[in-house]
MARGU-734112 format. One line per 2 residues: number of its first residue (from 1); for each residue x negated, y negated, z negated of N, C-alpha, C. Coordinates in Angstrom, 2 decimals. Layout:
<nodes>
NUM> X Y Z X Y Z X Y Z  ...
</nodes>
This chain:
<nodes>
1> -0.84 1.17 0.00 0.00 0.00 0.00 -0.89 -1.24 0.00  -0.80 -1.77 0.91 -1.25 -3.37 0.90 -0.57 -4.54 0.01
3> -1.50 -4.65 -0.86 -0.83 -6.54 -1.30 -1.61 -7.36 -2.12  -1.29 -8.40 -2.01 -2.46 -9.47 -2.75 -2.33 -9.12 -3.99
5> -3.63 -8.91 -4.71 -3.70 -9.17 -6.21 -4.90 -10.14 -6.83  -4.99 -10.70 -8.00 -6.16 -11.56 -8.43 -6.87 -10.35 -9.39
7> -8.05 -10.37 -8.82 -9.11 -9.24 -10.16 -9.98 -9.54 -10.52  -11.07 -9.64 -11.24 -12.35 -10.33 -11.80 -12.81 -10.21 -10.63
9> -14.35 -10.73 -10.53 -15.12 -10.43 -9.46 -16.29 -9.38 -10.50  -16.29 -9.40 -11.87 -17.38 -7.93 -12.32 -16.31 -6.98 -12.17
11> -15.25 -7.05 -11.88 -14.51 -5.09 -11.53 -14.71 -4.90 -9.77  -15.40 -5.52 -9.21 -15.79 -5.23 -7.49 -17.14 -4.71 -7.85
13> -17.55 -3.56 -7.10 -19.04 -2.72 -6.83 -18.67 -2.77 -5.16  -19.97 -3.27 -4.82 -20.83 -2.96 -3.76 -20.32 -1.56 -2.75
15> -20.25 -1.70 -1.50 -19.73 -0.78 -0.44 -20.71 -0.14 -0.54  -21.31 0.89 -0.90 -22.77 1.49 -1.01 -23.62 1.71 0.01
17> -22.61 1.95 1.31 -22.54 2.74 2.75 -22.31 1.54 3.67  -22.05 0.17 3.39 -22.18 -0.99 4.02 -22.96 -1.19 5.27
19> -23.08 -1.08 6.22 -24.00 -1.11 7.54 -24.82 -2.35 7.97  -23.84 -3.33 6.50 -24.49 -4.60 7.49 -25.30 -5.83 6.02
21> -26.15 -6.27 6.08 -26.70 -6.93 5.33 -26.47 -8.27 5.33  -26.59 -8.95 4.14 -25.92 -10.23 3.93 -26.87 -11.43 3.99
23> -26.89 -11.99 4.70 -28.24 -12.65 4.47 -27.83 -14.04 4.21  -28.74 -14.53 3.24 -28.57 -15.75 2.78 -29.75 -16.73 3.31
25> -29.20 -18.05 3.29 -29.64 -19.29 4.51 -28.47 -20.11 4.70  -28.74 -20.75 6.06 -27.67 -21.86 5.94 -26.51 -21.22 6.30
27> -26.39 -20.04 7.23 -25.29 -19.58 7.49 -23.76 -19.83 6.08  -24.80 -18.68 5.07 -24.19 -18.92 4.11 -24.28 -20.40 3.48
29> -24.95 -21.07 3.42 -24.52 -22.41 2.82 -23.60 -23.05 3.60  -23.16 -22.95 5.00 -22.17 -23.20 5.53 -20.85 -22.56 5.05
31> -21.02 -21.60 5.12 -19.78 -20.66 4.06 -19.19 -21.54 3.19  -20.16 -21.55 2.13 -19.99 -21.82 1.24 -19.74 -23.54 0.71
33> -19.85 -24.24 1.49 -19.72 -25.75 1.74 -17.73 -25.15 1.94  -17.92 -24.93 3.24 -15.90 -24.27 4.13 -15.41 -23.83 2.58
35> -15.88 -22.93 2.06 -15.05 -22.77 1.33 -14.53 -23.49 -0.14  -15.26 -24.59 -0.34 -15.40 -26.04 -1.13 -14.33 -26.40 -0.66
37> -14.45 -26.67 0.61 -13.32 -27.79 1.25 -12.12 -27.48 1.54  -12.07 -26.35 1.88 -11.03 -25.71 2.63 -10.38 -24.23 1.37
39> -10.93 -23.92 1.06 -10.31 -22.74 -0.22 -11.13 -21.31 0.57  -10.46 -20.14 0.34 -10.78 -19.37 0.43 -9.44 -19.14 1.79
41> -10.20 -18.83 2.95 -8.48 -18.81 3.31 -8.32 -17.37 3.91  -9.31 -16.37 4.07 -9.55 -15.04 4.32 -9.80 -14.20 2.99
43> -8.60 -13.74 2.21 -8.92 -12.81 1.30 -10.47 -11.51 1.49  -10.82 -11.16 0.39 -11.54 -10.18 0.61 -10.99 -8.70 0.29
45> -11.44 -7.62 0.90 -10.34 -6.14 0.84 -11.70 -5.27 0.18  -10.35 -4.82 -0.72 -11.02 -3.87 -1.99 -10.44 -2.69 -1.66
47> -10.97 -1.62 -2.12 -10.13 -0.42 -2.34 -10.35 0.05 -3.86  -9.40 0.36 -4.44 -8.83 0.72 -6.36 -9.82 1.98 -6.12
49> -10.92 2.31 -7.47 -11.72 3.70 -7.33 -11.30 3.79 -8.93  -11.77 4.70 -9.39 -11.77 5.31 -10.59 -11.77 4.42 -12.22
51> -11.48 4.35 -13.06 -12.06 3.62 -14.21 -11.32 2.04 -14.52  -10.50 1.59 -12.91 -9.94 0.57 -13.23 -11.01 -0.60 -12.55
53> -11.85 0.03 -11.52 -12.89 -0.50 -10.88 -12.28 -0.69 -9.08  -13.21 -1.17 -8.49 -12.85 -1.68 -6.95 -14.02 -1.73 -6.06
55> -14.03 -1.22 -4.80 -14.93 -1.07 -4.31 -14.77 -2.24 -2.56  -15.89 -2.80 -2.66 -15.71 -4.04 -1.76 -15.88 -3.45 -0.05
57> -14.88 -3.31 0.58 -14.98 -3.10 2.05 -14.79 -4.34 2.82  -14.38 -5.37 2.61 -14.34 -6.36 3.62 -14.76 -7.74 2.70
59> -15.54 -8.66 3.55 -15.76 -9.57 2.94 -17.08 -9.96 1.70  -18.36 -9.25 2.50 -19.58 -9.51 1.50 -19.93 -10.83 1.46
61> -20.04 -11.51 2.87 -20.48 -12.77 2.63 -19.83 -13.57 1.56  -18.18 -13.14 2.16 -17.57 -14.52 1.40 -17.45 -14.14 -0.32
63> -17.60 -12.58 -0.63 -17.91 -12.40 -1.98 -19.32 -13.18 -2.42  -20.11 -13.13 -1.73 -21.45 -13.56 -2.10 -21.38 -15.20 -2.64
65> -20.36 -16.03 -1.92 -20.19 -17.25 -2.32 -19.91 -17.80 -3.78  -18.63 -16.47 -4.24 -17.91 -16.93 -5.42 -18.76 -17.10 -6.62
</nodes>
């Protein structure tokens, strides 16, 4: 089931199996400026794992900002 929820950002762990690396620079300081100004306007997608924990599949960069 899909739907928005608000969760800490310490109950998100790392995609372990992630293919793609996050690199920080201006890219991200551009990010991260957009998302100053403008909010967050692309949620990031978790999937619920064990313990009451969440595992991050979409959205490293813009996790990397918060």
């Amino acid at each position: 089931m899909n739907e928005i929820i608000k969760i800490k950002i310490s109950e998100i762990d790392d995609f372990k199996n992630h293919p793609y690396k996050v690199e920080l620079g201006d890219e991200l300081n551009d990010l991260v400026e957009s998302i100053k100004l403008n909010g967050l306007l692309v949620p990031i997608v978790v999937r619920r794992k064990e313990n009451d924990r969440y595992e991050l599949l979409s959205g490293h960069r813009r996790e990397k900002t918060i």
